[in-house]
N, C-alpha and C positions, 0 to 999 in steps of 0.2 A: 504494500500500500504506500501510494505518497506521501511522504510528508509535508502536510501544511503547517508551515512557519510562521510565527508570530505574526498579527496583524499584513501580512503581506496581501490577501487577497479579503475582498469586504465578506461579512460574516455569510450571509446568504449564499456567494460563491461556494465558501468552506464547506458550509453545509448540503449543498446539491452536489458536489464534488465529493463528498463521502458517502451520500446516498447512494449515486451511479457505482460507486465502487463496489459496496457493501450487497448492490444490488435490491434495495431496499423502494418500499413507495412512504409517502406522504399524504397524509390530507391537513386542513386546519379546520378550526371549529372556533370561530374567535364570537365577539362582543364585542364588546366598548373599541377597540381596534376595528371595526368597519370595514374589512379586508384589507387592510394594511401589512397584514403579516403575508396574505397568500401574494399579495402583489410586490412585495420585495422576493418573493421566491422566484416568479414570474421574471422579476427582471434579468434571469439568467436564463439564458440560450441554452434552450436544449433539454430544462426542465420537461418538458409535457412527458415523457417516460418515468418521472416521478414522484410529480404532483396528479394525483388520483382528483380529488374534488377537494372545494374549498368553500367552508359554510359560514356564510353570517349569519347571524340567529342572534339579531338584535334585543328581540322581545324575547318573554317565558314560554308563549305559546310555538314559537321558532324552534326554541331549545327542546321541546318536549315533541313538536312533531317532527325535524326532522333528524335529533342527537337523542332522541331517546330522553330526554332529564325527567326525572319522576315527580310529577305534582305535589307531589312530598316533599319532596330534597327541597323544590324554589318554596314550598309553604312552611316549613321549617326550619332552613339557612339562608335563605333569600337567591337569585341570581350568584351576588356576589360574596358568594363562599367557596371555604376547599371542596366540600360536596359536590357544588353545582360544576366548578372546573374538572374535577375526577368525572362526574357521571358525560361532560361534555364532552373529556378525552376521549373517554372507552365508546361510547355511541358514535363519534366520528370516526374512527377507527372500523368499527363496525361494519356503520352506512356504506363506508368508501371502499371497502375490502382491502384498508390500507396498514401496513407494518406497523405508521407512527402515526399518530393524530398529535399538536396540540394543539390545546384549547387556552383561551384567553377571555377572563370574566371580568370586570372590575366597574370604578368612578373616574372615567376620566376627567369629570369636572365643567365646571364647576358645580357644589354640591350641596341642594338644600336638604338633603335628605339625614342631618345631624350627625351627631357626632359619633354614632357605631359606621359610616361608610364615609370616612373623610374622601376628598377630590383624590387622585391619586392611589388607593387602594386599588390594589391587580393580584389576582389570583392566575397564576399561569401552570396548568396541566401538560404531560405528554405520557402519551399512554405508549410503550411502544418492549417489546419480549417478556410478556405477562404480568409487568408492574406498570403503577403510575403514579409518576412524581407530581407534586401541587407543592408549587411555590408560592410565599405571598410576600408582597413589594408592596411598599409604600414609597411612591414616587413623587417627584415634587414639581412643579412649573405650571405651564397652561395646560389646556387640554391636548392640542397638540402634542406638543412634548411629552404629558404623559404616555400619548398612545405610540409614540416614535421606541420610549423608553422601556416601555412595552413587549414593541417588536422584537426590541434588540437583545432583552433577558429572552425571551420565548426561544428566538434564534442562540443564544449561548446554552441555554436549557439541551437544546436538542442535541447541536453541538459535544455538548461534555458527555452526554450518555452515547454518544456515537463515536464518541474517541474513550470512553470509560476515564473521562479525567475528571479530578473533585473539583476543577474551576473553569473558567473561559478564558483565553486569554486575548480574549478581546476587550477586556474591561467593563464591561454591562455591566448594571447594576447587581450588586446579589440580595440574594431575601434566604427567609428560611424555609428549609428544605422540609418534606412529611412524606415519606414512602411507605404506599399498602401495596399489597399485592391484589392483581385483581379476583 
């Protein structure tokens, strides 16, 4: 396998360029990111062999009909929880008949919705050889920003389980980790 060198090529590169090796497919399952995540994957030549589908599921009723999320989980922990990012993961995965799913739930902001979902909360899922990691970030700027910063942990997320390394070195933000098995 190549190796990819520090920051040398942009993270999405990295990431589609280990997919192809690995021989591996992709889908996402995002929120508050608005496809942002599948359209940075997109921007690499040559993807469509490993980008399978890519879901926005803005609202509850999105995430339940077409990621599977159980009426429960969103009545229970709301959208933007580790639940709703795990059951996101694993149902896009699913849908897509894909290796990796993630999933991206969170407040990009700004946020009347008080102070258990400040602006910036993001819960980032990837389902992908029978576990699924749920990250949670607290990010900071406009909305924009958040949803860039977003991207860029989902893309290190996938990254580091695709290289089995405990960091990115591409410097995304980190958040803490929670792994079940599914």
């Amino acid at each position: 396998m190549a190796e990819i060198s520090k920051n040398t090529l942009p993270l999405e590169e990295c990431v589609v360029k280990l997919l192809k090796e690995k021989g591996l497919t992709i889908t996402t399952a995002e929120s508050c990111t608005g496809g942002l995540l599948s359209g940075r994957l997109i921007n690499v030549s040559g993807v469509s062999e490993q980008l399978k589908e890519a879901y926005v599921t803005y609202c509850d009723e999105a995430k339940q009909k077409l990621l599977g999320v159980n009426e429960e989980t969103l009545a229970k922990y709301t959208a933007v929880s580790r639940e709703t990012a795990e059951e996101m993961a694993i149902g896009g995965a699913k849908a897509a008949n894909a290796d990796i799913c993630l999933s991206v739930t969170g407040v990009a902001g700004p946020n009347d919705e008080g102070e258990d979902f400040p602006a910036g909360l993001v819960y980032i899922g990837c389902c992908f050889g029978g576990k699924t990691v749920v990250r949670k970030y607290q990010f900071y700027g406009g909305r924009m920003e958040v949803r860039e910063h977003s991207v860029e942990a989902a893309l290190c997320l996938v990254l580091e389980l695709l290289t089995e390394k405990g960091d990115c070195s591409h410097g995304a933000a980190t958040g803490t980790a929670e792994e079940r098995e599914q």
